[in-house]
N, C-alpha and C positions, 0 to 999 in steps of 0.2 A: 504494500500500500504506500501509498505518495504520503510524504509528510505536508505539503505547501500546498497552495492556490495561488493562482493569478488571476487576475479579474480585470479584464479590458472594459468599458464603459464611456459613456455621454451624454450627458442630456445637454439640451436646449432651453435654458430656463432661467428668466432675466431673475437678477440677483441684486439685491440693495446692497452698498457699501460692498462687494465685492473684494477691497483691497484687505478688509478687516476679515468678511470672512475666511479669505486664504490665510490669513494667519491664524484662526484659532481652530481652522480647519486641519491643521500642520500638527498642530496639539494634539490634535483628536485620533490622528490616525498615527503619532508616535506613542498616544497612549495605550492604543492597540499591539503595538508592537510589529505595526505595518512598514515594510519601505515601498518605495517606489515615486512615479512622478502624477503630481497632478497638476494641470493650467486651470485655471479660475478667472473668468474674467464675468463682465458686466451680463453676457449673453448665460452664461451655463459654467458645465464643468463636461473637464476631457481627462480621461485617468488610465492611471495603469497601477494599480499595487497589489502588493502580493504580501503573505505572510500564512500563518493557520489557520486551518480550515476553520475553529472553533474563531478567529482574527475577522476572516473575513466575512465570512457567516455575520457576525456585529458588524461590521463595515456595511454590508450590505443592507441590512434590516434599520441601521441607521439613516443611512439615504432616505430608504422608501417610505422613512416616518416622517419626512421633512414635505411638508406637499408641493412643494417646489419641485422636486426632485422625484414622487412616485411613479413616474411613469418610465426611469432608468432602465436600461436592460442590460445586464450584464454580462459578460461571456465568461465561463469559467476555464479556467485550465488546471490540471493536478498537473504538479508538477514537480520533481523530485527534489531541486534545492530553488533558494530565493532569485526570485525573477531580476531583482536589483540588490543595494550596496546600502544605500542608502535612502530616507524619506526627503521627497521635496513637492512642496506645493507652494505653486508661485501667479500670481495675481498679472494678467495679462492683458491688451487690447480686445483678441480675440482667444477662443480658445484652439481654432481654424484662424493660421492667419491666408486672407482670401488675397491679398493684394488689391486690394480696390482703395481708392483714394476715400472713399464716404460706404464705408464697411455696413451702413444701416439701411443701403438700397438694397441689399437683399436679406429675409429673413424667414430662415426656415420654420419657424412656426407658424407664418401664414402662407408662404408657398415655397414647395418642392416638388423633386421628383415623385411618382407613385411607386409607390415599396411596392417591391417582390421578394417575396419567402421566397425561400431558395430553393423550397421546389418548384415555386414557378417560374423561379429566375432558372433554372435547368429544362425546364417542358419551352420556354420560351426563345433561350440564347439563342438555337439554329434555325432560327425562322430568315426566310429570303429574305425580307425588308426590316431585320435586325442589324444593329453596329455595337458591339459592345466594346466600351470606352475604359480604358483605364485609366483614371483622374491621379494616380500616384506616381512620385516623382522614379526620374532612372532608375537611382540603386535599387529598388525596391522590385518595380517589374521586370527588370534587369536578371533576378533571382527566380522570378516566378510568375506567371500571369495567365489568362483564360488561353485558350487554344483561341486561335484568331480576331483576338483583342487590337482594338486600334492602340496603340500607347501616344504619347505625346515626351518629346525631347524637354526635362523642367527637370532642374536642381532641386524645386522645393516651390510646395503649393500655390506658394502668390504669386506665382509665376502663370496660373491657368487660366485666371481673365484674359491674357494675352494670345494665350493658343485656339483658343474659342475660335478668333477669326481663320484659324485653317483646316476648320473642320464646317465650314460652310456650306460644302459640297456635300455633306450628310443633314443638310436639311430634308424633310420628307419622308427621313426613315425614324424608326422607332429607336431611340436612342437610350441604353441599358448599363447606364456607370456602375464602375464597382469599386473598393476601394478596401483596406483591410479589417478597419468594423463598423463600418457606415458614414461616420462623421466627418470624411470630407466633401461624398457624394449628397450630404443635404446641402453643402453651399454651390457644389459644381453643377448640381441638378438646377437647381435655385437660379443661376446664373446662365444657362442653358437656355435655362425657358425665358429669363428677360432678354435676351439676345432674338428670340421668335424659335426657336427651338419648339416645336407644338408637342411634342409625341414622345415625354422626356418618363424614363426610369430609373429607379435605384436600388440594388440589392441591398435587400434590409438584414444589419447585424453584418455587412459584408463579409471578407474572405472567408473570417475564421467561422460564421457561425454556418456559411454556405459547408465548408468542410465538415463541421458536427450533424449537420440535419440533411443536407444530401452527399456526404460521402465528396466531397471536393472535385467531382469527375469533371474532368477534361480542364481542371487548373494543372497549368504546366508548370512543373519545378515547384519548390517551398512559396513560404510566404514571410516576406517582413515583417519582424515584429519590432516595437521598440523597446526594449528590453535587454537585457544579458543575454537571453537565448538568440536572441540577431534575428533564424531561421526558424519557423517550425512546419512542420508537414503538414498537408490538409489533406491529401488527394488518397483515398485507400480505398478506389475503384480501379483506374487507371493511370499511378503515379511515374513520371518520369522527373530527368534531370536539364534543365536549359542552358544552366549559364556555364559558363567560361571562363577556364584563367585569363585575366586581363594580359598577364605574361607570355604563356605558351601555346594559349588556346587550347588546352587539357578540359575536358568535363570537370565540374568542379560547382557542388553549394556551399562551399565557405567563404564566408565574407570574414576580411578582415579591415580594420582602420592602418592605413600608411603608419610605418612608427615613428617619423619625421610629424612631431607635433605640430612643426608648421604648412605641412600637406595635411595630414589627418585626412586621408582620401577612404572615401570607403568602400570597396571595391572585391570585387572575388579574384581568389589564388588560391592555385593548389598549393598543398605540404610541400611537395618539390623546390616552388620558385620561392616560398615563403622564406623558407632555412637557407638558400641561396643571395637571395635579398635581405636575409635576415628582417621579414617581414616588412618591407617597404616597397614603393610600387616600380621605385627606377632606381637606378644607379646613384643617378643625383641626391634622393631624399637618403640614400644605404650612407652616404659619406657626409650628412649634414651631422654638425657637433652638436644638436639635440637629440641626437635621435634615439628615441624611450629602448628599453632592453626587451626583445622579442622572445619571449615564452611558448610561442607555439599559437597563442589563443589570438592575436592579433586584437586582444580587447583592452582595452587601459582605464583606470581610473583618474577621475578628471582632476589633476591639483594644480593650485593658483599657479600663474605665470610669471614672469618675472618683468618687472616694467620695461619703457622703454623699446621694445620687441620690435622691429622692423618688419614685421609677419608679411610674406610672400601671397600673394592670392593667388587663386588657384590658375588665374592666366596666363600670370606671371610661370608658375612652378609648371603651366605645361608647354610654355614656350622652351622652357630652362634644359626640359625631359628632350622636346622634339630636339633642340641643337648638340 
């Protein structure tokens, strides 16, 4: 039997003083003896924390007593050791940041996409005049995503207002985002349909709850999570592997973070090129003088930096790789 839990979650639920309750919010769930991350902002709450069963079980029954919050759904995982390191809940714009300049022209508690349980988001996906949309950034679909999903080229969600304009050409078709537990596909839906998008969907409880209630079939390769775990499986109908060493092109689901704190790229590599690179993604970041000591796991814990830092972005560091 699994000692732990983790519990993915969102609601959409406007919140008074918001910045105060992240903080006694933070109490509440270190007095449980919870870690993990929560965003809090004006609009709701987005989470992930894990700790015992007997932890989160309270966790859980706590929400649903708040009527603000009863109509949470949570996704469970057992899971053999603690999903995080540490508890943080922190008081944000958004809890989705959408990139919109005026964040309150869409809102998903007065319009989104129409949710699909994931059985019907499975009797529906291969229909002709379907397109199913993956609203998550690279790394992520990168690792794993529907069988014939549209993705979109975005470092990170506030990036998807933008990309909208080039999927114009699926105007007219029935359009079925998905995302890994729902909560980005209520603003990408959202934002969809104010664009004239008419015939807009979302799998509801996304990747992972699609994996528990139908069997994850025809998601290809794992799924991102945010968490220690990076990866975890959904598909135990017809499971395969997608992604690729960024290095040698070898099959490969291990993501790791670059160990050049100042790439911190997160990317898949096999064992091979990892202990070769000693866990970094080029030559260049293998010979930078910060660069964290590579254990195998490619995971680091985050400690304060040290001022002053001239930090390389990430244009800069792939122009540095290509010469």
């Amino acid at each position: 039997m699994t000692q732990y839990q983790t519990l993915l979650y969102y609601c959409y639920s406007p919140i008074e003083n918001a910045e105060k309750f992240a903080e006694d919010h933070l109490e509440f769930c270190k007095s449980l003896g919870l870690v993990g991350r929560i965003i809090v902002a004006d609009e709701g709450l987005n989470g992930t924390v894990s700790g015992t069963a007997e932890a989160t079980k309270a966790y859980m029954e706590h929400i649903h007593a708040d009527p603000r919050f009863k109509k949470t759904e949570f996704k469970i995982d057992d899971v053999e050791e603690l999903s995080f390191i540490k508890m943080h809940c922190r008081y944000k714009d958004e809890i989705v940041h959408s990139g919109l300049r005026n964040p309150s022209e869409i809102d998903p508690n007065k319009q989104t996409g129409k949710h699909l349980e994931p059985q019907e988001f499975l009797a529906m996906k291969d229909q002709e005049d379907v397109v199913i949309l993956d609203v998550r950034s690279n790394y992520e679909h990168n690792v794993g995503k529907f069988k014939n999903a549209v993705t979109l080229d975005i470092e990170n969600f506030r990036e998807f207002p933008e990309k909208v304009k080039e999927l114009e050409h699926l105007k007219g078709k029935k359009i079925l985002t998905y995302c890994t537990g729902g909560i980005k596909c209520e603003k990408a839906s959202a934002l969809l349909l104010k664009e004239g998008f008419e015939d807009v969907y979302q799998l509801h409880g996304g990747i992972i709850k699609y994996g528990k209630e139908a069997g994850g079939e025809d998601f290809e390769g794992d799924c991102y999570v945010f968490d220690n775990r990076v990866t975890v499986p959904v598909n135990s109908v017809n499971p395969s592997v997608v992604s690729t060493c960024r290095n040698c092109g070898k099959v490969t689901k291990k993501m790791i973070n670059c160990a050049n704190p100042e790439c911190n790229e997160h990317f898949t590599q096999c064992d091979d090129c990892g202990w070769e690179l000693d866990g970094c993604c080029s030559d260049t970041c293998k010979e930078h003088p910060r660069k964290r000591e590579y254990d195998g796991t490619g995971y680091y814990v985050k400690v304060p930096q040290p001022v002053n830092i001239d930090k390389i972005s990430k244009r800069k560091h792939k122009k540095l790789v290509k010469n």
